[in-house]
VEXZATI-5416 format. One record per residue (C-alpha): x, y, z. Coordinates in steps of 0.1 Angstrom, whole numbers, padded with zeros to 4 digits, always signed. Layout:
! VEXZATI-5416
XYZ...
***
This chain:
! VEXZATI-5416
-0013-0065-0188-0051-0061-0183-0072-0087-0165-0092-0108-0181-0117-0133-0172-0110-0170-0173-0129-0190-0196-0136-0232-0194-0134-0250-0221-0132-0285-0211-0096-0291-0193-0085-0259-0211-0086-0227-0195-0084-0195-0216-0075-0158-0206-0064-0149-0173-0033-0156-0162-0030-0189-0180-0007-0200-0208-0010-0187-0244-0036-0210-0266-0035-0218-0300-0066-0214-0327-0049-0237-0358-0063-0259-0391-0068-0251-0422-0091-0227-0439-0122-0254-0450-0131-0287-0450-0112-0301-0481-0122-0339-0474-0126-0358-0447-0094-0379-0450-0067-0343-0456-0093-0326-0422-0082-0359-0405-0048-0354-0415-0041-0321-0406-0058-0323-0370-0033-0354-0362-0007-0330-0374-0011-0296-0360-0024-0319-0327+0007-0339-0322+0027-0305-0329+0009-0287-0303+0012-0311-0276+0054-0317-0287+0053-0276-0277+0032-0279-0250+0006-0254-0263-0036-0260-0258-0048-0264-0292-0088-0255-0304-0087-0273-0337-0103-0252-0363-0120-0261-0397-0148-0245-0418-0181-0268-0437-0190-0236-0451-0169-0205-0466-0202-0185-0477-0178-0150-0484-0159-0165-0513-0144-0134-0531-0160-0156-0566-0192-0176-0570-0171-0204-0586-0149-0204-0552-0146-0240-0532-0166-0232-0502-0166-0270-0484-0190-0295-0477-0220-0282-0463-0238-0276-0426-0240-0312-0423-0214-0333-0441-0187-0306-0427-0205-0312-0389-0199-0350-0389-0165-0345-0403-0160-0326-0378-0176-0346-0351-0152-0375-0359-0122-0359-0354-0135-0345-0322-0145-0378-0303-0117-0396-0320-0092-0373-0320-0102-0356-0282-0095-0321-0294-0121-0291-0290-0132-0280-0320-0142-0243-0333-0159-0238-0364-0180-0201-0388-0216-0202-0385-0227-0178-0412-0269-0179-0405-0289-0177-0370-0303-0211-0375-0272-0228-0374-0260-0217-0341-0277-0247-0330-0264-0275-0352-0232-0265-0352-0233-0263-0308-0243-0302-0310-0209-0312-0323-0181-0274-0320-0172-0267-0283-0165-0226-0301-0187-0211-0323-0167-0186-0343-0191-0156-0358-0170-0145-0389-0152-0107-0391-0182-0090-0419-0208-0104-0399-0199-0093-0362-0223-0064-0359-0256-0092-0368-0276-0091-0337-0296-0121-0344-0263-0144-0356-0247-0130-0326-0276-0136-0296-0286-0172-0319-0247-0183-0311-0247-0170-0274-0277-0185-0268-0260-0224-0269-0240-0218-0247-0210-0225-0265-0179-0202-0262-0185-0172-0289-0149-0167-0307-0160-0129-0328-0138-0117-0351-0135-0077-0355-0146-0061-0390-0119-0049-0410-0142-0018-0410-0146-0014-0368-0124+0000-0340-0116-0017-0314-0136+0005-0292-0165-0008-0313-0164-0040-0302-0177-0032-0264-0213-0033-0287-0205-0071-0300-0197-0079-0262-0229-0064-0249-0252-0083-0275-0237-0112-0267-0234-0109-0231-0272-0095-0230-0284-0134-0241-0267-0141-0208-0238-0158-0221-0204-0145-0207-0179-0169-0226-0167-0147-0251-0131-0144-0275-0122-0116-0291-0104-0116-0325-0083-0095-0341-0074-0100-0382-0064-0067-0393-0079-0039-0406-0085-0022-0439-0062+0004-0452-0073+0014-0484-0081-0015-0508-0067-0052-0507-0042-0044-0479-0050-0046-0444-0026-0033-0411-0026-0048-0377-0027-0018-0350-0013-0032-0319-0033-0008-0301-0060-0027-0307-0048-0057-0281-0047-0041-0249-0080-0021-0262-0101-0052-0268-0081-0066-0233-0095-0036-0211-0133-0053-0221-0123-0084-0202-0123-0108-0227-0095-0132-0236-0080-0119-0267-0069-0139-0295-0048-0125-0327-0060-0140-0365-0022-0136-0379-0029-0154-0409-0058-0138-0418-0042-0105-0411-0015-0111-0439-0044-0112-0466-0042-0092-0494-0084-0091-0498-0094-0098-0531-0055-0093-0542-0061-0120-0570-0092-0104-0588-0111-0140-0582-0093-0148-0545-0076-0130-0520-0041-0130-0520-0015-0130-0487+0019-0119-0478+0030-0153-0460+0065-0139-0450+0050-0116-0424+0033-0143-0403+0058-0143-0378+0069-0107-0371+0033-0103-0364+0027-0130-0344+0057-0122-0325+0046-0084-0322+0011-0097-0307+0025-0120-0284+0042-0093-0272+0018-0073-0270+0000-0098-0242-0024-0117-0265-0047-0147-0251-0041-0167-0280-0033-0172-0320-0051-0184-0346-0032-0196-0374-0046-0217-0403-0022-0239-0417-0021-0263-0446+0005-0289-0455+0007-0277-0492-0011-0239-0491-0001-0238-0535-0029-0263-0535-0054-0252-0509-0089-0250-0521-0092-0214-0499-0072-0191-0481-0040-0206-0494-0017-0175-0502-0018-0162-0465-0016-0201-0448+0013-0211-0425+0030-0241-0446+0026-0271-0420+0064-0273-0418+0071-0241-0404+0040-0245-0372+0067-0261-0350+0094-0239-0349+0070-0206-0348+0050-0218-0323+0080-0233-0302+0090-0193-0303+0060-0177-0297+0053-0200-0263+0089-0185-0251+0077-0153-0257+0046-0154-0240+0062-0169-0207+0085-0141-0207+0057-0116-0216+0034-0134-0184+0065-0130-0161+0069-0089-0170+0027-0089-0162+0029-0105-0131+0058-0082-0122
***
């Protein structure tokens, strides 16, 4: 496995030769009491497997595939929302910025800034969310190489901020299917930047439902056992406790139920992967 560096994030510690870490909430902000609900949830799950858990949650979904979409509360409803369940809850908290000027708001209260998959080659959103400070979680375009993303890492790295994830979530292959090239880990890896692996979002079927994307749930866990295998840092998963009635992202969502058991799997897995790396 390739080195990568170590990054701080409280009492976590991400990449390096530490244990796999879990990205996992659902998709948007649905209300504050079902946001509450969920972080208890996927929180006590996490800690029953022993797994560090980011919690993550979006106020804003501004790439709806329709205008009439659910896209959640807003910059600042959806930041004290999520400021609650961080200082009440005790759980470090990751959340999209979509503009420059809310790198900056959304720092006060998220420990991660996440910069979303279409816009990971804007410069300014980009040097605005390293310039907090805050860990920068980018996700890879469906429509860049892995290779590619050694120009996200400079731009970020050039506003002297060091504390970068990189995300994988699949890549277009022809329209409204995406594949996952495993590739693509130990690739992003040799930058020296933890690695994390968006399985849910890699099961989407963009735009599959003419108003919404639809998903192809069933192959959540071969893949996240394949990039587990493959020496990921971490997983994101979003996960909903009834994904029929999500408000977004639904038909590629983890049903609550099922978090347990795959992430009690995956952990396994990732020990055994650690022990052939340290070989």
């Amino acid at each position: 496995m390739s080195t990568v560096r170590e990054i701080g994030l409280g009492s976590l510690r991400l990449g390096g030769a530490n244990p796999l870490f879990l990205i996992a909430g659902p998709c948007v902000i649905e209300s504050e009491a079902h946001a509450r609900k969920m972080a208890e949830a996927v929180a006590r799950i996490a800690a029953d497997c022993g797994v560090p858990l980011i919690f993550k949650a979006s106020y804003d979904k501004a790439n709806r595939s329709s205008v009439k979409s659910f896209r959640g509360p807003g910059l600042r409803e959806g930041l004290r929302i999520l400021g609650k369940i961080k200082s009440e809850l005790k759980l470090p908290i990751l959340t999209d910025i979509h503009e420059a000027s809310q790198a900056a708001p959304a720092a006060e209260v998220c420990d991660v800034l996440q910069v979303p998959a279409f816009l990971s080659r804007q410069t300014d959103l980009l040097i605005a969310a390293a310039k907090t400070g805050r860990v920068v979680n980018v996700k890879k375009a469906q429509f860049l190489s892995p290779w590619d993303m050694s120009n996200v890492v400079e731009k970020i790295a050039s506003a002297g901020n060091t504390n970068i994830l990189l995300t994988e979530r699949g890549a277009s292959f022809g329209y409204q299917n995406l594949i996952v090239d495993m590739r693509t880990f130990p690739i992003l890896r040799k930058l020296g930047y933890p690695v994390v692996f968006d399985v849910t979002h890699s099961v989407q079927l963009p735009g599959g439902q003419g108003h919404a994307s639809g998903g192809q749930p069933e192959f959540i866990e071969p893949l996240a056992r394949a990039g587990v295998a493959a020496g990921v840092d971490g997983v994101f998963l979003e996960v909903h406790d009834e994904p029929a009635k999500a408000l977004s992202d639904g038909a590629n969502a983890l049903p609550l139920a099922q978090l347990a058991g795959i992430l009690q799997r995956l952990k396994e897995l990732a020990s055994l992967v650690r022990r052939w790396g340290a070989a």
